[in-house]
N, C-alpha and C positions, 0 to 999 in steps of 0.2 A: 306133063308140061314142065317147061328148065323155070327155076326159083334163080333169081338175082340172087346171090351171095355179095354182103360191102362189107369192107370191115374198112374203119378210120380212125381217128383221132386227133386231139388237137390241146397242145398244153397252152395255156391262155389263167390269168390269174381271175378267178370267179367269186366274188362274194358267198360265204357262207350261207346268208342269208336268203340269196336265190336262190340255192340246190334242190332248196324242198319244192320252186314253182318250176323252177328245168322240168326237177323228176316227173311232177304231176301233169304239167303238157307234154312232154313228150312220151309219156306212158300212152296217156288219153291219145296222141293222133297214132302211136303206132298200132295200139289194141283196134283200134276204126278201119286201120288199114288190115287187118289181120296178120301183120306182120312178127316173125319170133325170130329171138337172141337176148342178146344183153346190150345194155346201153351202163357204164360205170359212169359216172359224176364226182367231186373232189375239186376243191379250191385250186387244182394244180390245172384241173382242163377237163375232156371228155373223150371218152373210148369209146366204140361202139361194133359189135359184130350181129346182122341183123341179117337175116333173108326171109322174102316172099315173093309176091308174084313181082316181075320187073315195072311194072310199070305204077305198081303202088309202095315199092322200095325209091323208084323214081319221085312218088311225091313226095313219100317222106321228106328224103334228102331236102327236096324242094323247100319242104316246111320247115326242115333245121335252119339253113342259109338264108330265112327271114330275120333268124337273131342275131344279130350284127357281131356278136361273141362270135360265133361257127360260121358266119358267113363265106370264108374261104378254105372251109374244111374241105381234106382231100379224103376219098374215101377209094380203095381198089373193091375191083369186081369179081366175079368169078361165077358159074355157074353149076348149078349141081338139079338132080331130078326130082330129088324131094328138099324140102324143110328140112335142116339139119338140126334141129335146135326142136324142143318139147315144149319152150314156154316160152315167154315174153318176161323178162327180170330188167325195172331202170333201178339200181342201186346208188346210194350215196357212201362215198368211201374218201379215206383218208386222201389216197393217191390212187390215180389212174393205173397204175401201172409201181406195184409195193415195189422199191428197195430200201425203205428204213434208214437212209443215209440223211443224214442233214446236210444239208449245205449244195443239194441239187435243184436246182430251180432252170429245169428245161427253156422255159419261156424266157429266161434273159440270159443262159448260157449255154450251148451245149458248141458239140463241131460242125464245120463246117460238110456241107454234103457231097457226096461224089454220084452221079447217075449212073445207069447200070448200063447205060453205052460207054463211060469214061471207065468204068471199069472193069468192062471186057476190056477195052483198048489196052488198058494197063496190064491186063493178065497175057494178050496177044504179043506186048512189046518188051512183056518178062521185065516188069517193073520189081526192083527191091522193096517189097512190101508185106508185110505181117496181115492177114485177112484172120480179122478175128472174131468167132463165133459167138454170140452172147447169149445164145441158148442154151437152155437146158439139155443134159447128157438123153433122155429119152427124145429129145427132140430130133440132133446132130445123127446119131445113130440110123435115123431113119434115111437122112442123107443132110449131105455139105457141098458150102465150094471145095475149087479143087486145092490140095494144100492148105486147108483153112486149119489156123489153130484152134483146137476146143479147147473148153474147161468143163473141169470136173465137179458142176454143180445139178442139184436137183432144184434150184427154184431161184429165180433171177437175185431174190432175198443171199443169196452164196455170193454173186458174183464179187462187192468188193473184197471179200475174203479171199476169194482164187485172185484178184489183180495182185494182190500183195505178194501174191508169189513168186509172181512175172519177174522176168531174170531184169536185172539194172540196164542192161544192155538195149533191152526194146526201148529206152526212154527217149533216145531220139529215130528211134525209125518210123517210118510210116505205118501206120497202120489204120484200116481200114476197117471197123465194127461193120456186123450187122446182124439181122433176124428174121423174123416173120412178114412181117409188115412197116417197120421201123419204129415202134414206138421204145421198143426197148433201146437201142442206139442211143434215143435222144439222151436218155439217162447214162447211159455205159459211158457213152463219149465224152458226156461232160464231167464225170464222175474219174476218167483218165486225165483229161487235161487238168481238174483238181490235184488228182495224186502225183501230178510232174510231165506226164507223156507229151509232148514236145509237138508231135506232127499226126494229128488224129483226124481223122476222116469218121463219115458215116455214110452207109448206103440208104442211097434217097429211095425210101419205100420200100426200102428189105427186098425179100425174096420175092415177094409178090409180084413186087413191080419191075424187077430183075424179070423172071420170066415172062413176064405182059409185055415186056420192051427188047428182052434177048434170046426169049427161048429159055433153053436149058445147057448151053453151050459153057463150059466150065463149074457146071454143076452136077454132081453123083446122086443118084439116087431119087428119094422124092422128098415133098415137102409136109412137114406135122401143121397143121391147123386144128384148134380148139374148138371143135364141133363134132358134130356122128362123122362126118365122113371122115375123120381121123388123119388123110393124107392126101395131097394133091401134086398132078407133075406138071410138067414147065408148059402145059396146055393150061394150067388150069383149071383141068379136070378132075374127078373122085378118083382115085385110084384104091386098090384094096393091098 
């Protein structure tokens, strides 16, 4: 039987003080549901990659978007044939999503977005634009867009150290972050328009939602997700 795969998140500023009653209800409904993955938690907002059967991932969902904090949390789908995930883990952590930077506060700054129909358009009409990878090197390798710049980091923890690199020249071009699902983006982008970058885009919902919306059409290869099934193509499906 196909298991719903969601992965979401959402940065929204949370009271320390709540984390430890998030963690404990939302442990408690998803253990009831039988549902397994991770759920992160952090004063900055909430992660979440979770699969079971669809329609008790569906109440999940349902029972997050009671807390007026998540209530318009977006979460991408996908499906696979087993549970990819061994346990159920609600964690409380620093950040949603580590880069150790001060001065990045997703929820009142990052870029603006671009959808993944405006940019196919944009890659169709041979737009001047810099599409930039914020992925990790084991990630890219597996596959990228087309002409997309990578950087040479092993953990998003690298990236402001690779921007430093970036020639002076990108500071006023376009450019276009993106990832997995976009949580990294919100950080990257805001964390460029910090360092000077002038004209920054992000893709609304990474690759995910790129393929749920365009296919695979200016995209090589397939995609790394953080679970057993290791890789998925512009279906949405497991691939090996």
């Amino acid at each position: 039987m196909n298991q719903l795969n969601i992965s979401g998140y959402k940065f929204i500023d949370l009271s320390s003080k709540d984390l430890s009653l998030y963690q404990a209800l939302l442990k408690e409904k998803a253990l009831s549901l039988e549902i397994k993955g991770s759920i992160l938690l952090s004063p900055e907002g909430i992660n979440l990659f979770l699969a079971g059967l669809p329609e008790r991932i569906k109440s999940f969902v349902d029972y997050l978007k009671e807390f007026s904090e998540f209530a318009d949390i977006w979460c991408k789908e996908s499906l696979s044939g087993n549970i990819p995930f061994k346990r159920l883990r609600v964690r409380i952590k620093e950040e949603i999503i580590a880069m150790k930077t001060p001065g990045i506060v997703p929820s009142k700054k990052t870029a603006p977005y671009v959808t993944p129909a405006e940019l196919k358009e944009w890659y169709q009409t041979n737009k001047d634009m810099i599409v930039l990878d914020t992925r990790n090197t084991y990630e890219y390798e597996l596959g990228t867009f087309d002409q997309a710049l990578t950087l040479d980091i092993e953990t998003f923890r690298e990236f402001p150290q690779a921007v430093s690199t970036l020639s002076e020249d990108m500071r006023k071009k376009t450019i276009v972050t993106f990832c997995t699902g976009g949580i990294r983006c919100e950080k990257a982008a805001a964390h460029l328009l910090n360092q000077g970058f002038e004209n920054v885009w992000q893709l609304e919902g990474g690759i995910l939602n790129y393929f749920e919306q365009c296919g695979g059409e200016y995209f090589q290869g397939k995609c790394f997700v953080f679970d057993e099934r290791t890789a998925i193509d512009a279906s949405l499906r497991e691939v090996k």
